[in-house]
N, C-alpha and C positions, 0 to 999 in steps of 0.2 A: 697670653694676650690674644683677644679677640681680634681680627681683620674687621676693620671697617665693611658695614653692611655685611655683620654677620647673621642668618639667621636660623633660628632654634627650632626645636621639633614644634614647638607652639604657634609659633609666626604659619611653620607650615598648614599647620592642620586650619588656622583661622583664612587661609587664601583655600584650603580646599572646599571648607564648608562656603565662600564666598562664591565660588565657579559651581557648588551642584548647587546652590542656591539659584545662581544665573541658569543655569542649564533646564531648572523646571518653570522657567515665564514662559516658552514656547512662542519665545523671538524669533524673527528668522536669522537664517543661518548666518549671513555674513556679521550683520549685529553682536550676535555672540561670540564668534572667530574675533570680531574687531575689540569687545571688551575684554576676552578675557587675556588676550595678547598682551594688550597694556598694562590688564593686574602684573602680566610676568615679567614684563619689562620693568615696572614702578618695584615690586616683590625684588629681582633678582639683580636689579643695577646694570645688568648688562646694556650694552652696547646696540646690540641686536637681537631679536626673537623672532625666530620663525618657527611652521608649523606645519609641517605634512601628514594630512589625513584623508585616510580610504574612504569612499564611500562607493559602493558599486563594483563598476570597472572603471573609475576615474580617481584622480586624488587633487582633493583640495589643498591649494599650498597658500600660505597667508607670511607677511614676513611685517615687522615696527622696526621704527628705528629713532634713537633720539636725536638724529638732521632735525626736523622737522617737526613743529606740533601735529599734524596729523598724516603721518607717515606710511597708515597702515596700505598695504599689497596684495590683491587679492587675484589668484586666476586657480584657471583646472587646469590640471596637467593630464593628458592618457596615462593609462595604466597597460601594463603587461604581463601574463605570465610566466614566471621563470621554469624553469624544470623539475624544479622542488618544491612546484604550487602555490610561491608563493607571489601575491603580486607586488609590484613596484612600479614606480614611477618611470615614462619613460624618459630616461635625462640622456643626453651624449656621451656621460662616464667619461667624458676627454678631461676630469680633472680629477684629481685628489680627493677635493670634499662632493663629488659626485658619486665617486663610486666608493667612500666612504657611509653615505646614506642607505643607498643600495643596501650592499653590506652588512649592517648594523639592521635595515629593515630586516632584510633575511637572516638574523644574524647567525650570520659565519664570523665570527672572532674566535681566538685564542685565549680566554681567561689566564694564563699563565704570563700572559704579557701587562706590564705596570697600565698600557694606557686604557686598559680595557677591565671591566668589573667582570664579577660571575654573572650578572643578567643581561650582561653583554650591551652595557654603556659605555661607551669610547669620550676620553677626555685628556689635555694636554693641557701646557699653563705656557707654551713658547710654539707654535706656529712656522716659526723660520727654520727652528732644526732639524734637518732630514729624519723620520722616522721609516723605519724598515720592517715590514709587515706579510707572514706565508699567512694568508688564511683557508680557509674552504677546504674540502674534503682532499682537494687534488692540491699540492702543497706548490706547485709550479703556476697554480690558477690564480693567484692574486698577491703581486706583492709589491706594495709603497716606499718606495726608495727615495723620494723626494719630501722637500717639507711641500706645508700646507700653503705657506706665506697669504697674502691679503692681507688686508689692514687689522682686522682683528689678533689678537697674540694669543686670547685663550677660547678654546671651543669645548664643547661638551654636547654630544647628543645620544639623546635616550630614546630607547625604543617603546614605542607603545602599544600596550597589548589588551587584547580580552581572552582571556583563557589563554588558548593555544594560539590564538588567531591576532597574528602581527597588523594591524592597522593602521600604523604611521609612523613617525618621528618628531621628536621637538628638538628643537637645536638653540643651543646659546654661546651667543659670541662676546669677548669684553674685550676691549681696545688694553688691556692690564695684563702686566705678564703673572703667569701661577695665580688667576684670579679664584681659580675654584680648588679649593681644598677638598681631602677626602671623605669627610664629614658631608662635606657640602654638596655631594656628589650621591652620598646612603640618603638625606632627607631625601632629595629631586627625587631618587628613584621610587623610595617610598612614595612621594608624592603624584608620582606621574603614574602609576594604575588609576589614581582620585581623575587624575586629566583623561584619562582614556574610556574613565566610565562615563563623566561629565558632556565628553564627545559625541558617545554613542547616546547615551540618555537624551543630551539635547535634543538631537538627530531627531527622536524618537517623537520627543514631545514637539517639535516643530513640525514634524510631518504629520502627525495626530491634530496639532491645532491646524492645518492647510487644510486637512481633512474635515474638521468640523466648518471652516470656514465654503469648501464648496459645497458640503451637503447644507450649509445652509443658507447657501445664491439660490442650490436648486431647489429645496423647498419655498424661497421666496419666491422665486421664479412663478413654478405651479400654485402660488396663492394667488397672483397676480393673472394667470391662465383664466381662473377660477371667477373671476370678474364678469359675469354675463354682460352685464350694461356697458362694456369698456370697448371701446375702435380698436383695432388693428395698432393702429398710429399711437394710441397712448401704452396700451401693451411692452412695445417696444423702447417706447421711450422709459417706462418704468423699469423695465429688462435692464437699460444702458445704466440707470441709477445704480442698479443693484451691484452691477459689476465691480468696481473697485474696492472693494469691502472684501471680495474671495480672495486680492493679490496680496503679495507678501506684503507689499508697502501701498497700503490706500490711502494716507496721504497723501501721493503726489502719484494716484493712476486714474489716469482718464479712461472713459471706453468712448463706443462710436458704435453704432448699427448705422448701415448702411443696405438698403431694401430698394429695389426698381430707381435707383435714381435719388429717393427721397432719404434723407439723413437725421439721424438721432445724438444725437450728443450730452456727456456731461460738461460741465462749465471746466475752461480752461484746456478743452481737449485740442491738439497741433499734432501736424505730422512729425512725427520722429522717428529715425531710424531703430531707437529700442522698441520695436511693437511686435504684440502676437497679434498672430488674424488666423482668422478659419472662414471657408467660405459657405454661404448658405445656398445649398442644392432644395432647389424644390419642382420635387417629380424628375429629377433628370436635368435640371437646368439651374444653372448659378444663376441665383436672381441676385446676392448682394453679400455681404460680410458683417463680421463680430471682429472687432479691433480693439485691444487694450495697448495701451501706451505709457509707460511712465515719464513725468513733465522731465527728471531729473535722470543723469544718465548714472546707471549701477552697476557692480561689475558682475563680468561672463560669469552665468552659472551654466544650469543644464542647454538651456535653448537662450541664447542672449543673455542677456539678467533673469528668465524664467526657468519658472523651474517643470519637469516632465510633469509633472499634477496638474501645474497650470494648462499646458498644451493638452493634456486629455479633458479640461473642465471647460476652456475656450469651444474645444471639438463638438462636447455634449451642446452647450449652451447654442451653438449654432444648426446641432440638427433639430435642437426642442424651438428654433426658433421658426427652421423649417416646418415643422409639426404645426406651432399656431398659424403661419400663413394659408399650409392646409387646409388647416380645419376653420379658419374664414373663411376661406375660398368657398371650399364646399358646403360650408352654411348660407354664405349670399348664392351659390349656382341653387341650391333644395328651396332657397327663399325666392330668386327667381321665376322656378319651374312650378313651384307655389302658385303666384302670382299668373303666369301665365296657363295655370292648367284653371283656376278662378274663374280668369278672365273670357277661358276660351268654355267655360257651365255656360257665364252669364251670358255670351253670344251666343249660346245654343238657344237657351231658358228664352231668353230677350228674342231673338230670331224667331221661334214656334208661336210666343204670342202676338210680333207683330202679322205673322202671315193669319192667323186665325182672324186677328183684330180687323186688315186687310180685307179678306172674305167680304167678312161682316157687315163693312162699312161700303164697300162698293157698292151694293146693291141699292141702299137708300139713296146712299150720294147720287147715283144716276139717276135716281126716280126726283128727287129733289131738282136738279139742274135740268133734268127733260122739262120737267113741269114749270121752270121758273122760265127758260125761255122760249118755249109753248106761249105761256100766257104773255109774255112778251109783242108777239106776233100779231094781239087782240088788238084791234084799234081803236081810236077813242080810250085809252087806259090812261087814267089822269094821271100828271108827269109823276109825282106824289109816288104814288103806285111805279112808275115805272123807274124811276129813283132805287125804290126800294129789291125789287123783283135785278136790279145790274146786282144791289151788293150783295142777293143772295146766290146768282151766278158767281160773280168773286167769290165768295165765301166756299162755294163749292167746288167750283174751280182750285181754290188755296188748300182744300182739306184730298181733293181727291192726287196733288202735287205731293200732301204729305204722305197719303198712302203709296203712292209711288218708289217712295224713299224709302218707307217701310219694306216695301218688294226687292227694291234692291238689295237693300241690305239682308233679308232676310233670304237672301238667293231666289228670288221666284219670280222677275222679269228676266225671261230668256234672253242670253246677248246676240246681236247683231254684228256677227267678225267679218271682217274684213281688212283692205289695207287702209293703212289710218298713215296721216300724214300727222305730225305734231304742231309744224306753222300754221300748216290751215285752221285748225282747233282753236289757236289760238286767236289767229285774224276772226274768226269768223267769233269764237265767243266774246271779246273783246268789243267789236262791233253794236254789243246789246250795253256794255259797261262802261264806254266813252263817256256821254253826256251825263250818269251818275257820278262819274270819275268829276266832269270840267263844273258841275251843280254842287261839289263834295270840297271844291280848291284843290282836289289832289291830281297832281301831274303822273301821266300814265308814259312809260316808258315802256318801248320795246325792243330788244335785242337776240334776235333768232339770226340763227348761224344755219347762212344759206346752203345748201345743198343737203339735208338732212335726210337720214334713209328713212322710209318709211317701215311701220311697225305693222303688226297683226293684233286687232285689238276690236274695240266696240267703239265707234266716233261719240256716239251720244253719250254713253257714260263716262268716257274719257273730256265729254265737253261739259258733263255736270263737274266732274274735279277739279276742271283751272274757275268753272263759276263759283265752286264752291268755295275754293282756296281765295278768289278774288275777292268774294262779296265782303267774308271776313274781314282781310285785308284792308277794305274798304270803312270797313263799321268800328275796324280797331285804330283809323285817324280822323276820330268829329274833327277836328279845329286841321285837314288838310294836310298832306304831307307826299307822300313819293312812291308810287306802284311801279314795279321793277317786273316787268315779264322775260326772263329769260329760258332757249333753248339753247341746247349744246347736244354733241358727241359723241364715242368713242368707237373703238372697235366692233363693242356688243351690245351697248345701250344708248339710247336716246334719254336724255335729260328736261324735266322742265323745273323751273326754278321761280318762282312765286313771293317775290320779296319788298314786305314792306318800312315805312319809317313810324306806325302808330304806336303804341300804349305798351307792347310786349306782351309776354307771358311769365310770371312768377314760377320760380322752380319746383315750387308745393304744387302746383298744376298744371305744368306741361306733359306729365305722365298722364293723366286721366283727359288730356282733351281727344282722346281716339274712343273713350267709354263709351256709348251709348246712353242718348239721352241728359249726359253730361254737359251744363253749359253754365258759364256766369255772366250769360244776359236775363234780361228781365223777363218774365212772365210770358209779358207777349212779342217778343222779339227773338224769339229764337227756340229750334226742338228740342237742340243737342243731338240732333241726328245727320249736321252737315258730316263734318269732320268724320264720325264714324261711318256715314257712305261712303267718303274719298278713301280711307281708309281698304275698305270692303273691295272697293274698284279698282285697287293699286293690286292688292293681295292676290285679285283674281284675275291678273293681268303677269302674274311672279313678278311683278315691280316689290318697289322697296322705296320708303318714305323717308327723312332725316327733317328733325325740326330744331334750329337753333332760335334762340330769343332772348334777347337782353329788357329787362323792365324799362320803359320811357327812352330805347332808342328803335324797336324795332324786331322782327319776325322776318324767318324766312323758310318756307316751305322746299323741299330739294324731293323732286321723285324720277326716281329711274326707273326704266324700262326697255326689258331684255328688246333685242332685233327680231333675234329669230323665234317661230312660227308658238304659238301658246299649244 
């Protein structure tokens, strides 16, 4: 008669071919520790199944049981070497079925004893009955005089091998006394080489697909580098998509970039204590971090639920991510130095031909303006005539004002240094701007902060830059609004601060109103060569300008200048 939940060399072979089946999807690892556990439990009837396997210098121990519909147990244990090379697990051996594992891993058994095979499988069908045990080379070295007791009555554990090379144990427990027969004991073992290739094979293939999974983050990665037209900012954000795809379990892993403050995220991403991070160094400074999380908590593998491949794919992903902030960087500082090397042709180019243009024009101009108010002086000139002969005074008057500007800017009005007080510049330019200001509805405010030191500078052309800064000012509120003159300051500089409520400036062109000749007034209201004298004046004063402005509330001019001597 057959024992209930008998099974045959056939049963075995169709659970073997089912586990190397499992073992080449290249699942991860706990996945396939948790299914094929349950084949063995559902396969063997027992009670309990557990499952000690080598990997490394650590050993996975996994354990089912039928309490519970999902029972399974999963941790690492350290590993040790014994003196015989071989490793094991490190357990306390303060018990019976402890240092029976040990044991059996290393197997030191006695084949001449019933409870043990010749391939050195140790099995009983009663638990409670003391058994007595010399094993190991040294016959004083180990011996079990006690039973096993626990709730279980019958145990069986086989060892598992590749080649020479001892890799683990599986252990079966059944709450049935004499539950495993001799027979039952030649299948398992036959079977269990099928389990120990299945283990390492898995192993194999799940590290091969981890493998393929981050070589192909970081080939996506470097597609996405590859994006000339793309920001910084979407880079990253494309970077953080990518990541959950290389982890063992994407569906339920978030990432997170984290750069200067500014943050990247996939959907559903939270802090949780399961996360790998690495930080992103660039040039020598932690600017920000590479964060993967999974939403659901998994059990300890190598680094938390991760595994060493991940911590080295995290690692890369974070210096390649240092590598593009680089290589922005140093594309906007080349696109900068660009720009300002441009800038500083056209103020050459621009400069030589206003001074020639200058020359040129000075000479008529004065021959024009002598002659007009010359004939001025003529009496009896009908008013007609003498109408005309004022507007060609103005007119030359106005043109010989722009050649002036031209000279400044082009360096060739010598300055007049001196000490220069900042209030007075202001009081005294101001003075000419009132009655434009109270004919314009705009309210002229003053706030100069009394006792300011005085600077080394040029007064006149430091009194053409608050005119110049003003007049604007003035031209950028038709419908009346708030002129704000302030001084301040510090240690080493003296401030003037030139703030109005008009029209603004659009971001597409606050960078080009210092250009030369650059303006968006009309035709005949403007050179475009205020802004670039004030400019000119500050420069050559080692001042420093700052211009903030919002569209339709307002401008404000900010210029400092050093104390001490130019």
């Amino acid at each position: 008669m057959r024992k209930p939940g008998y099974k045959s060399a056939v049963n075995f072979r169709a659970l073997s071919h089912k586990i190397l089946e499992l073992s080449n999807r290249g699942i991860p690892r706990i996945d396939f520790l948790r299914e094929i556990l349950k084949m063995l439990l559902n396969f063997s009837g027992c009670d309990v199944v557990e499952l000690w396997f080598r990997e490394n210098k650590k050993y996975s121990h996994c354990r089912v049981t039928r309490q519970t519909e999902d029972s399974f147990q999963y941790n690492v244990i350290p590993a040790t070497e014994k003196e015989d090379g071989i490793v094991v697990p490190c357990v306390q051996e303060n018990s019976i079925i402890d240092r029976l594992r040990v044991d059996v891993i290393r197997r030191r058994f006695d084949p001449s004893l019933p409870v043990f095979t010749t391939n050195g499988a140790f099995w009983v069908g009663n638990t409670e009955k003391p058994i007595a045990l010399i094993l190991g080379s040294n016959k004083k070295e180990c011996q079990y005089n006690n039973s096993i007791n626990g709730n279980s009555k019958s145990l069986a554990l086989f060892p598992l091998f590749i080649g020479d090379d001892s890799i683990g144990i599986l252990q079966l427990m059944s709450s049935q006394y004499n539950y495993f027969t001799e027979d039952d004991i030649h299948l398992y073992e036959g079977f269990i080489e099928t389990l120990g290739i299945s283990l390492v094979n898995q192993s194999t293939q799940a590290a091969l697909h981890e493998r393929v999974k981050e070589l192909t983050c970081l080939y996506t990665i470097a597609q996405v580098v590859e994006q000339q037209d793309s920001s910084l900012a979407e880079i990253l954000q494309d970077i953080v998509d990518i990541l959950p795809s290389a982890w063992q379990y994407p569906d339920i892993t978030s990432g997170k970039i984290m750069l200067d403050k500014q943050f990247y995220k996939t959907p559903g991403f939270n802090e949780n204590k399961q996360k790998q991070a690495s930080d992103i160094i660039v040039n020598g400074k932690r600017r920000g971090v590479v964060e993967v999380i999974y939403r659901k908590m998994q059990p300890e593998l190598d680094e938390g639920p991760f595994l060493t491949e991940e911590r080295n794919l995290i690692n890369t992903i974070a210096k390649q991510v240092a590598l593009i902030v680089e290589q922005k960087e140093a594309e906007k500082d080349r696109s900068n130095l660009q720009d300002q090397l441009r800038h500083a042709d056209r103020l050459a180019t621009i400069g030589q031909l206003a001074t020639g243009v200058a020359h040129e024009m000075n000479e008529p101009l004065g021959n024009i303006l002598g002659f007009a108010q010359l004939a001025m002086k003529f009496p009896e000139i009908p008013k007609q005539v003498s109408e005309d002969l004022k507007k060609i005074v103005d007119a030359s008057l106005h043109a010989r004002e722009v050649i002036k500007k031209l000279m400044i800017f082009a360096r060739q009005m010598p300055p007049q240094i001196g000490k220069v007080n900042l209030n007075q510049i202001v009081n005294v330019g101001l003075s000419f701007l009132e009655s434009r200001c109270i004919k314009a509805g705009i309210e002229l405010v003053r706030s100069l902060s009394p006792g300011i030191p005085q600077i080394t500078g040029d007064q006149v052309q430091l009194n053409q830059v608050l005119v110049n800064l003003a007049v604007n000012s003035i031209q950028a509120m038709p419908d009346g609004g708030k002129l704000t003159i302030q001084t301040l300051y510090s240690k080493n500089n003296v401030t003037l601060i030139v703030e109005d409520t008009g029209v603004g400036i659009s971001k597409d062109i606050i960078n080009k109103i210092f250009i030369p000749f650059f303006t968006t007034k009309d035709v005949n209201e403007g050179t475009g060569l205020g802004l670039a004298v004030v400019h000119g004046i500050v420069a050559s004063h080692k001042g420093y300008i700052k211009v903030e402005s919002r569209v339709g509330q307002g401008t404000s001019f900010e210029i400092r200048l050093p104390i001490k001597q130019l």
